[in-house]
MIDOSE-1310 file (N, C-alpha, C; in nm, 2 decimals, decimal comma, always signed):
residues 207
xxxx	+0,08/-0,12/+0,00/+0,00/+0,00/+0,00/+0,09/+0,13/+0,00; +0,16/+0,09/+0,07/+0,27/+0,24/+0,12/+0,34/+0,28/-0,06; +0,37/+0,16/-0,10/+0,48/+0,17/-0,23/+0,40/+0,23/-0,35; +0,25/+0,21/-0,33/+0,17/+0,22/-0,43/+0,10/+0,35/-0,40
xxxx	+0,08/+0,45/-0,31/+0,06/+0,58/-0,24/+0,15/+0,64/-0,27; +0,28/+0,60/-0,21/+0,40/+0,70/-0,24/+0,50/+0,65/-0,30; +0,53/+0,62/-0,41/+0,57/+0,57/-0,45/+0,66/+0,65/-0,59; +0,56/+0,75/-0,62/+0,69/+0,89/-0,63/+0,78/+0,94/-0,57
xxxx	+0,75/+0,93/-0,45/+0,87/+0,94/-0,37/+0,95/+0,87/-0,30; +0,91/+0,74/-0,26/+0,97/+0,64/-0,19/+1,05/+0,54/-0,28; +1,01/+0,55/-0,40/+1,06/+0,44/-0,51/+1,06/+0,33/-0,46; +1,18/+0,26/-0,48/+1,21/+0,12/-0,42/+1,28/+0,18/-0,21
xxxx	+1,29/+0,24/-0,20/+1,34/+0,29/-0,02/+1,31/+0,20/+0,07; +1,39/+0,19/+0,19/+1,38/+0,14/+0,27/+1,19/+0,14/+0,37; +1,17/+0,25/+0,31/+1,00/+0,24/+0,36/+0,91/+0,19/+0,26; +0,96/+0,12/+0,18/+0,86/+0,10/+0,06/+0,88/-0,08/+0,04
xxxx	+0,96/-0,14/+0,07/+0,98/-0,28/+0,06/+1,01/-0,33/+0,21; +1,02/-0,48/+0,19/+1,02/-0,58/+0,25/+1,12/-0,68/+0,17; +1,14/-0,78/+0,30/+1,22/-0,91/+0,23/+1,38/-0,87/+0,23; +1,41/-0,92/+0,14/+1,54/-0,95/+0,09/+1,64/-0,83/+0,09
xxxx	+1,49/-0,72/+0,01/+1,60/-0,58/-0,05/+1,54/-0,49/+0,07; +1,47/-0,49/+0,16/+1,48/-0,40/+0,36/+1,58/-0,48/+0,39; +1,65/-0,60/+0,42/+1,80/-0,60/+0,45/+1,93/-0,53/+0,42; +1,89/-0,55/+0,25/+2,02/-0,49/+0,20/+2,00/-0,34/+0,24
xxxx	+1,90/-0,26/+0,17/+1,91/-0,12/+0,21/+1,95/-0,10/+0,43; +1,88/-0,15/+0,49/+1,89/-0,18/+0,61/+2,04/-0,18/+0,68; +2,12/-0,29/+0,62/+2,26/-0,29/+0,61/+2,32/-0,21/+0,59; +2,27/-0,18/+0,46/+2,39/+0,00/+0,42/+2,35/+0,10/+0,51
xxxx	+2,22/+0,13/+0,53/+2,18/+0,24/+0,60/+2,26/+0,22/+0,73; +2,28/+0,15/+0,79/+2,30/+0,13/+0,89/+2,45/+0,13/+0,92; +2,54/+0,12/+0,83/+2,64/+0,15/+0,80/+2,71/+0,26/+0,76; +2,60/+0,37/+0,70/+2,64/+0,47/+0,69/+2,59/+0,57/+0,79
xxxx	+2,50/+0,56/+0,87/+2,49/+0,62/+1,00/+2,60/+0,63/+1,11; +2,69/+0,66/+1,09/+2,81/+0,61/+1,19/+2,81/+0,74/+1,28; +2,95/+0,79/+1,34/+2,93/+0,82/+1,47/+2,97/+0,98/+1,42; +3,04/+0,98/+1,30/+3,09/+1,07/+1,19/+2,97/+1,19/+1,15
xxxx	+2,85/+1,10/+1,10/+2,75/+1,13/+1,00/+2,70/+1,13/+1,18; +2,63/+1,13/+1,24/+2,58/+1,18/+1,38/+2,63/+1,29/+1,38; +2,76/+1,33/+1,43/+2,83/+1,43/+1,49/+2,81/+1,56/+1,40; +2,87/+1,51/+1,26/+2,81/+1,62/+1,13/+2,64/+1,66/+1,16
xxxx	+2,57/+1,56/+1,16/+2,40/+1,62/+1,21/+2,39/+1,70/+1,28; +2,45/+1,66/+1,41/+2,42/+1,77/+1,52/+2,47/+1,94/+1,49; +2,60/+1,93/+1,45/+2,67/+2,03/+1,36/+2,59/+2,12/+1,29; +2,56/+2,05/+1,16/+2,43/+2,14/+1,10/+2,32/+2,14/+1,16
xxxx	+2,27/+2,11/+1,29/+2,13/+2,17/+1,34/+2,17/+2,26/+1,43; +2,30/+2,25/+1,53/+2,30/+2,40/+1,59/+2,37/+2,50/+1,50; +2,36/+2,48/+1,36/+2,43/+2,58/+1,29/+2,27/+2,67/+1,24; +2,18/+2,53/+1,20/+2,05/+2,63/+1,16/+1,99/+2,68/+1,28
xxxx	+2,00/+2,64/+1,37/+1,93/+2,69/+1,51/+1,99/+2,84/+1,55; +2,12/+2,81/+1,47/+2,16/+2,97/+1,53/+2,11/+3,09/+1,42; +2,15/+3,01/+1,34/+2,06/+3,10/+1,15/+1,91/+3,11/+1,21; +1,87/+3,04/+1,28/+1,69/+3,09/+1,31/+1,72/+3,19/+1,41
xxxx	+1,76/+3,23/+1,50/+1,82/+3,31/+1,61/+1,83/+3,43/+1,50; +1,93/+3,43/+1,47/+1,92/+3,55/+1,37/+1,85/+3,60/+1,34; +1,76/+3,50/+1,23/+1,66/+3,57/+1,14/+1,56/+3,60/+1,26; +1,55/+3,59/+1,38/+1,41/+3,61/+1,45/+1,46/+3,79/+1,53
xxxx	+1,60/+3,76/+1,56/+1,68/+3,90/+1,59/+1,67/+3,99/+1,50; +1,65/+3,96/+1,42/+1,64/+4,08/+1,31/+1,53/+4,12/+1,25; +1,41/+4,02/+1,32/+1,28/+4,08/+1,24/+1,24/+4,14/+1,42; +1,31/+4,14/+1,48/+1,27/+4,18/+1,64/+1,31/+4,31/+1,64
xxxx	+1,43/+4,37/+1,61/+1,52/+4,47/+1,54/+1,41/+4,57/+1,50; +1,40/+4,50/+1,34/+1,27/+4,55/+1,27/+1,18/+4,60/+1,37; +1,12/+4,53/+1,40/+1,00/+4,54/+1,42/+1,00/+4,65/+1,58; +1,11/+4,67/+1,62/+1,12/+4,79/+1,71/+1,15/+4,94/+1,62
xxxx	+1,20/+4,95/+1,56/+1,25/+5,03/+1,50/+1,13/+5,08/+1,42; +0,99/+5,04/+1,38/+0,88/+5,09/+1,29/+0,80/+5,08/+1,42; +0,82/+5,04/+1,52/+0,69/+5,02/+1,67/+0,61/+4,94/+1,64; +0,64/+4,83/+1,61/+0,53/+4,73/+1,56/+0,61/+4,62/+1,55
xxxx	+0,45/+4,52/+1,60/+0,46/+4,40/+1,62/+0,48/+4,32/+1,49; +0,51/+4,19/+1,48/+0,54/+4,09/+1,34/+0,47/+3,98/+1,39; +0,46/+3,91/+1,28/+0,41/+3,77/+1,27/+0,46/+3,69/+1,26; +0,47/+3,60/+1,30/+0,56/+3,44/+1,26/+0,53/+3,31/+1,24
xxxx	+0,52/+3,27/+1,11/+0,39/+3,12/+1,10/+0,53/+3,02/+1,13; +0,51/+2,94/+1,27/+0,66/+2,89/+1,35/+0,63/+2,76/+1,24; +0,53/+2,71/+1,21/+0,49/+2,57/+1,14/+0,62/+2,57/+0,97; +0,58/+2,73/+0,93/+0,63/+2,73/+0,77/+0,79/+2,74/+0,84
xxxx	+0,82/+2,81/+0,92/+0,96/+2,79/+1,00/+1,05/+2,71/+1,01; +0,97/+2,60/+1,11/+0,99/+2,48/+1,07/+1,05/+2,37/+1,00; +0,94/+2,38/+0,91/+0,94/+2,30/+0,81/+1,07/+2,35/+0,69; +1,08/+2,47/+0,68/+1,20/+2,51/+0,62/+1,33/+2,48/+0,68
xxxx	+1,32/+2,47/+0,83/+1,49/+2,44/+0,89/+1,47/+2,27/+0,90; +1,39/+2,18/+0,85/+1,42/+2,07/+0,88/+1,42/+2,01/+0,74; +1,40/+2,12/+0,64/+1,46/+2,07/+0,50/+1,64/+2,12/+0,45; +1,59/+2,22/+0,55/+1,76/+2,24/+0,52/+1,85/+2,19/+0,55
xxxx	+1,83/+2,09/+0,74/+1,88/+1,97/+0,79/+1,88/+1,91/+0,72; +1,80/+1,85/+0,67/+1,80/+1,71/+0,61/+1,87/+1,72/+0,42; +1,86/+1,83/+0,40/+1,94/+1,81/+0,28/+2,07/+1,81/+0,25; +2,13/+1,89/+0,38/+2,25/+1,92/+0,40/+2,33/+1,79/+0,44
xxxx	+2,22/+1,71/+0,51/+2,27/+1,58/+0,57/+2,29/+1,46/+0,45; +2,21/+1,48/+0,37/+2,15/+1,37/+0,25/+2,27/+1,45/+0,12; +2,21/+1,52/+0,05/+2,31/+1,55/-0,01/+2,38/+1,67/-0,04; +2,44/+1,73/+0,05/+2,55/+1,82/+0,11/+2,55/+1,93/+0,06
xxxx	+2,36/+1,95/+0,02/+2,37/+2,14/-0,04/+2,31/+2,18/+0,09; +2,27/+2,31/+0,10/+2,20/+2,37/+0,18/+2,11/+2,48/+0,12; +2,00/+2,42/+0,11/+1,87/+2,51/+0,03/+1,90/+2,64/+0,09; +1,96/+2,72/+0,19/+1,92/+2,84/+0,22/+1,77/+2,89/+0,25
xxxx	+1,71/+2,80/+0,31/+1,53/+2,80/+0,29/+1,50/+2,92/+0,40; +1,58/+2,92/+0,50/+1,54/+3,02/+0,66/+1,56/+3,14/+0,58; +1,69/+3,17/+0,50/+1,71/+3,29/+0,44/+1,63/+3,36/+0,38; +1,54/+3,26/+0,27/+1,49/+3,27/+0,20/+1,36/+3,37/+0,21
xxxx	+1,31/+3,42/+0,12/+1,17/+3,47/+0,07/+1,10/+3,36/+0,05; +1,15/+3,31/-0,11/+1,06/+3,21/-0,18/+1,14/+3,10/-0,10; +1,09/+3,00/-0,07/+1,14/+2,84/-0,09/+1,19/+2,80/-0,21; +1,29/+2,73/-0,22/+1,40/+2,63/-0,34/+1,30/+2,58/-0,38
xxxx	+1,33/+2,57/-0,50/+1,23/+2,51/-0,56/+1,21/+2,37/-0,57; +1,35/+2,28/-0,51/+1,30/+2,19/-0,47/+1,26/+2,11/-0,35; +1,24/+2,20/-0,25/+1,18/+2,24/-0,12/+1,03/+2,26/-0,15; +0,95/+2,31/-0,25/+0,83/+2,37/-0,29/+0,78/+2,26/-0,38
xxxx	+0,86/+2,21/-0,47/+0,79/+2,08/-0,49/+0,80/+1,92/-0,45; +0,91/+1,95/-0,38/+0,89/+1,81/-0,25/+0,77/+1,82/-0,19; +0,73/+1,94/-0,10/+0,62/+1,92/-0,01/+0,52/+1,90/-0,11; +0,50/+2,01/-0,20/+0,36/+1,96/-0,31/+0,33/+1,81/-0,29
xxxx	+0,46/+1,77/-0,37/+0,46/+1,62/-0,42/+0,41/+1,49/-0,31; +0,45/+1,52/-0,14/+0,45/+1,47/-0,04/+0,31/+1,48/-0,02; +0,25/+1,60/+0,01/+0,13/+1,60/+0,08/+0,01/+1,56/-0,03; +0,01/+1,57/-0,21/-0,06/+1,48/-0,32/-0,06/+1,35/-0,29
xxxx	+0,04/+1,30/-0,28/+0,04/+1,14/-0,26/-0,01/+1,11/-0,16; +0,02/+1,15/-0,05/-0,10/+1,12/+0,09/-0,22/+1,17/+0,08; -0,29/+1,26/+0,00/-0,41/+1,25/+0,04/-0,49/+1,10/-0,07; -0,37/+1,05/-0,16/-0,41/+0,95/-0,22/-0,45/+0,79/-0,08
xxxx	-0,44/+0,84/+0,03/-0,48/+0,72/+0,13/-0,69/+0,71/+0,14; -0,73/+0,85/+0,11/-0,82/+0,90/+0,11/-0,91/+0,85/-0,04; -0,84/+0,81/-0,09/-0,94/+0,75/-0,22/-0,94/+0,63/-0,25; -1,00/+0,55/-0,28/-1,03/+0,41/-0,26/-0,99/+0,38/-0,41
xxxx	-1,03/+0,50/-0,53/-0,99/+0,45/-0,65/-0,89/+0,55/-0,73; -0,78/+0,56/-0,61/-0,66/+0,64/-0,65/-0,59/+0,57/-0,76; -0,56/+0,44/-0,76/-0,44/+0,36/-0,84/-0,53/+0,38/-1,03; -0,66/+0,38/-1,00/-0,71/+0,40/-1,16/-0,68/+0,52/-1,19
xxxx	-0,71/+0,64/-1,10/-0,66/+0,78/-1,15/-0,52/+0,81/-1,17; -0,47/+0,74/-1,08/-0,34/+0,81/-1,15/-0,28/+0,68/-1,24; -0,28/+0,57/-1,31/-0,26/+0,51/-1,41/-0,32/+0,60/-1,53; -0,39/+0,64/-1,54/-0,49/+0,68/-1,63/-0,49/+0,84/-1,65
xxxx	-0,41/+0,88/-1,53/-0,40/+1,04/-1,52/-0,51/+1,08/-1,55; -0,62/+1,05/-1,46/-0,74/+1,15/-1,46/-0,77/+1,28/-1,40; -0,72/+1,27/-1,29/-0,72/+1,40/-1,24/-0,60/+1,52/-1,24; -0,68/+1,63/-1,17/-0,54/+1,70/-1,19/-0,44/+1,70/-1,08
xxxx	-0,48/+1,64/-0,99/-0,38/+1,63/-0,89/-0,32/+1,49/-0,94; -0,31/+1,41/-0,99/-0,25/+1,28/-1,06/-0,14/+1,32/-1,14; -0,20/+1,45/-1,27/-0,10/+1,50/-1,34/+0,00/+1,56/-1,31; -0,05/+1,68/-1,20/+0,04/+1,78/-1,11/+0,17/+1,65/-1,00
xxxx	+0,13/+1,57/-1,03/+0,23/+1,46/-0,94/+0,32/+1,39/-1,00; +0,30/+1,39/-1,15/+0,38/+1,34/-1,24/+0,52/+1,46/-1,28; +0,48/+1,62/-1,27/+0,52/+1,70/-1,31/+0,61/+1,74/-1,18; +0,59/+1,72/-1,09/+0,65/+1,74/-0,92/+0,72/+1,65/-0,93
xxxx	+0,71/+1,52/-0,98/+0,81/+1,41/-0,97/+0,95/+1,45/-1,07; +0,91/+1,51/-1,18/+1,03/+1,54/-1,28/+1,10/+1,66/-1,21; +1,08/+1,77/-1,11/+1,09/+1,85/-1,07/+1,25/+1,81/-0,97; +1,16/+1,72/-0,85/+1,21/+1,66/-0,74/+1,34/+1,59/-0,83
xxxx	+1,31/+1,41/-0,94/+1,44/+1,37/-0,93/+1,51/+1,43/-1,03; +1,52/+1,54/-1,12/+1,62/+1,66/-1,20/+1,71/+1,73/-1,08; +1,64/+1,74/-0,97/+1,75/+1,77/-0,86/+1,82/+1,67/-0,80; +1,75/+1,60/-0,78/+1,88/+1,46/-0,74/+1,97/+1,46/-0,81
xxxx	+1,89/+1,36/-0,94/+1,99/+1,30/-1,02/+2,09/+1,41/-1,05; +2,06/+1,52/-1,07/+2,20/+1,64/-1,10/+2,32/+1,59/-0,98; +2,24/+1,61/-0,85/+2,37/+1,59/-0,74/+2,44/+1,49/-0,71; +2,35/+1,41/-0,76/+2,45/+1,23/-0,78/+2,54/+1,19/-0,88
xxxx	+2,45/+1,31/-1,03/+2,57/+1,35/-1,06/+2,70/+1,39/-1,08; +2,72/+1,49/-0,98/+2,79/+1,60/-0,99/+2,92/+1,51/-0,85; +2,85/+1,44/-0,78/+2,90/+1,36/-0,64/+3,01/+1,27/-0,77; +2,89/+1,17/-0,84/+3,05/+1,06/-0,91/+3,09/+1,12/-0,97
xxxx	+3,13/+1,24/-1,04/+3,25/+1,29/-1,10/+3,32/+1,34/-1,00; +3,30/+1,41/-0,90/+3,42/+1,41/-0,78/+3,45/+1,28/-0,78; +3,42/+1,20/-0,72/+3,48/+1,07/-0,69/+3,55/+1,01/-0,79; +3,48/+1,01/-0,95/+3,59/+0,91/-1,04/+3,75/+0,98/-1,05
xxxx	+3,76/+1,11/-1,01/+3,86/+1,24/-1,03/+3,92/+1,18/-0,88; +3,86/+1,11/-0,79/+3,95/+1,12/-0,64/+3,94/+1,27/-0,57; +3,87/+1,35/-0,63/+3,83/+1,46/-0,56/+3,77/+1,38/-0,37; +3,81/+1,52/-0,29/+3,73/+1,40/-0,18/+3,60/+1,45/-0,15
xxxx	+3,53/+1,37/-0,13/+3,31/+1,39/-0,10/+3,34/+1,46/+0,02; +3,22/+1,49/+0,07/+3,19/+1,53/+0,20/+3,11/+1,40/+0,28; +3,07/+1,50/+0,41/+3,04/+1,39/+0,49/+2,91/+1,34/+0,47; +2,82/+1,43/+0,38/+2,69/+1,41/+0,36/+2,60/+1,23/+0,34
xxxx	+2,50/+1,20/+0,36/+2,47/+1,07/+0,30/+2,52/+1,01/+0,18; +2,45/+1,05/+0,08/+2,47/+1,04/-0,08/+2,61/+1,01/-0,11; +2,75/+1,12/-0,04/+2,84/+1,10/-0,07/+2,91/+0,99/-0,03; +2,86/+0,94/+0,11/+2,89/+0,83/+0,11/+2,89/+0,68/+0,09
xxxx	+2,78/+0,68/+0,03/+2,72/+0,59/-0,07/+2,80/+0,56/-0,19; +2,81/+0,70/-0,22/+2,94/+0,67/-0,38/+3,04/+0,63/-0,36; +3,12/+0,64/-0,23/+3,25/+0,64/-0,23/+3,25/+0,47/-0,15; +3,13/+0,42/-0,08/+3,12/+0,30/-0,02/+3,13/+0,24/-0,15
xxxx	+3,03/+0,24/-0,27/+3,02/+0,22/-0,39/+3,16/+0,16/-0,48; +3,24/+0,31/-0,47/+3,36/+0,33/-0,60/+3,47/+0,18/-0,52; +3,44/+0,23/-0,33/+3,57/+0,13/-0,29/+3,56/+0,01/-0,29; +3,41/-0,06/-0,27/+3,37/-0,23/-0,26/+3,32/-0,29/-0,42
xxxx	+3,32/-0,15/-0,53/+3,30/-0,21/-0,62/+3,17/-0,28/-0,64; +3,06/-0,26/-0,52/+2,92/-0,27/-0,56/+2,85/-0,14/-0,56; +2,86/-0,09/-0,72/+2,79/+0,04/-0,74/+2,61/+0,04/-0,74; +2,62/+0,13/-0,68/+2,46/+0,15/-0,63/+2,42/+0,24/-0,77
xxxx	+2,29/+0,20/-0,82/+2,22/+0,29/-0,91/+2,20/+0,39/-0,88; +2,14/+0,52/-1,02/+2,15/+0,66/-0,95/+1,97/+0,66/-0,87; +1,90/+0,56/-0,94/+1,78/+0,54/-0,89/+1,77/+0,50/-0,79; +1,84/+0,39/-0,71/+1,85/+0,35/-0,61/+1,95/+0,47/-0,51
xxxx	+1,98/+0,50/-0,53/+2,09/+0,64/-0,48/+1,95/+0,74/-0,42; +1,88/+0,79/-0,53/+1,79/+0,85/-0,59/+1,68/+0,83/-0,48; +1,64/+0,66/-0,46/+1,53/+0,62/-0,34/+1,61/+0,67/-0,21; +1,68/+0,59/-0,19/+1,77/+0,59/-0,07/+1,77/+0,77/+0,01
xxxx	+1,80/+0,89/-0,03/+1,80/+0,97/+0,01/+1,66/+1,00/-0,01; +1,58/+1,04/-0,05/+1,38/+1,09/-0,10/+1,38/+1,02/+0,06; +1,41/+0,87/+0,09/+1,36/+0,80/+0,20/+1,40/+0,90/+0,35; +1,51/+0,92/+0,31/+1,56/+0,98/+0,44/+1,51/+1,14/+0,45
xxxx	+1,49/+1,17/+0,34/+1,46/+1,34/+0,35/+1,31/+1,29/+0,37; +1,22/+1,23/+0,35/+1,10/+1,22/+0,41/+1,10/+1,21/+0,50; +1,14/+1,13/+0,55/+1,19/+1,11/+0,69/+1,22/+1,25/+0,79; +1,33/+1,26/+0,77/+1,35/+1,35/+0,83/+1,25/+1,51/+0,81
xxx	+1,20/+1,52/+0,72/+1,10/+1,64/+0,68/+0,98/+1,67/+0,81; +0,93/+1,56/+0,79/+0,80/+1,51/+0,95/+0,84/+1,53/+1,09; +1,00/+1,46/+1,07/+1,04/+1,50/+1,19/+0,99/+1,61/+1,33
């Protein structure tokens, strides 16, 4: 059910299967969680905790300086510092989302994409609409999907040509994946690359 709901986004991931291939991803995952990739986590969350400090200092600033109060939707807040965690962690950009005005654009069509597929729990005859692309939220899911993996696949890109060069990766997920990859000589697909992080940035998004 889960693989067939979300399944634009989960692909083949560790939330989306059973058996044989939840071991193997299971394994790797579990291996690349180390004490390294923790330590880096924590890193970048009191780094955006302090970037939110800021940005709240300075609309407090503001907002003395004209005699007036502001607003603050803490939920869209949020949700912007726990994409910027998690992408930073997964694959080693940082949307700039707290800074931001607009949201990245692929920050803006992740969530689209995330919260379309879930309301697909709610329809009993979701799997015919969207085979059939009947509706418009079926189509708009197809178009959010090319959105979302044109950003990956660029960065998993751009990751194995550092690596075939011996450039060195960072400590991000993804890049360690490639270079687990380049050194045991079991290369991981960019699709499978591709699930593997969507899993953890979902993940981590809800958080």
């Amino acid at each position: 059910m889960w693989k067939k709901v979300l399944g634009e986004i989960l692909g083949v991931g560790i939330f989306a299967v059973d058996g044989e291939r939840w071991h193997v991803h299971r394994k790797l995952m579990s291996n690349m969680f180390s004490r390294n990739l923790l330590r880096h986590s924590a890193d970048v969350t009191r780094k955006k905790l302090s970037e939110l400090v800021y940005v709240f200092n300075k609309r407090i600033d503001e907002s003395d300086d004209a005699e007036e109060g502001f607003d603050i939707d803490l939920q869209d807040v949020f949700f912007r510092m726990t994409i910027d965690i998690t992408t930073i962690i997964t694959f080693g950009i940082d949307l700039c989302s707290i800074q931001r005005d607009q949201q990245h654009h692929f920050a803006l069509a992740f969530d689209e994409l995330s919260f379309l597929c879930q309301k697909r729990f709610l329809d009993p005859f979701f799997h015919v609409k969207k085979v059939l692309r009947l509706t418009r939220n079926e189509r708009r899911i197809r178009v959010l999907k090319e959105v979302v993996d044109e950003f990956a696949y660029d960065v998993i890109a751009r990751k194995r040509r550092l690596s075939s060069h011996g450039s060195p990766l960072g400590p991000d997920l993804l890049s360690r994946f490639v270079e687990h990859g380049r050194q045991t000589n079991e290369e991981i697909s960019d699709s499978e690359l591709r699930d593997v992080v969507m899993n953890v940035i979902l993940a981590g998004r809800d958080t």
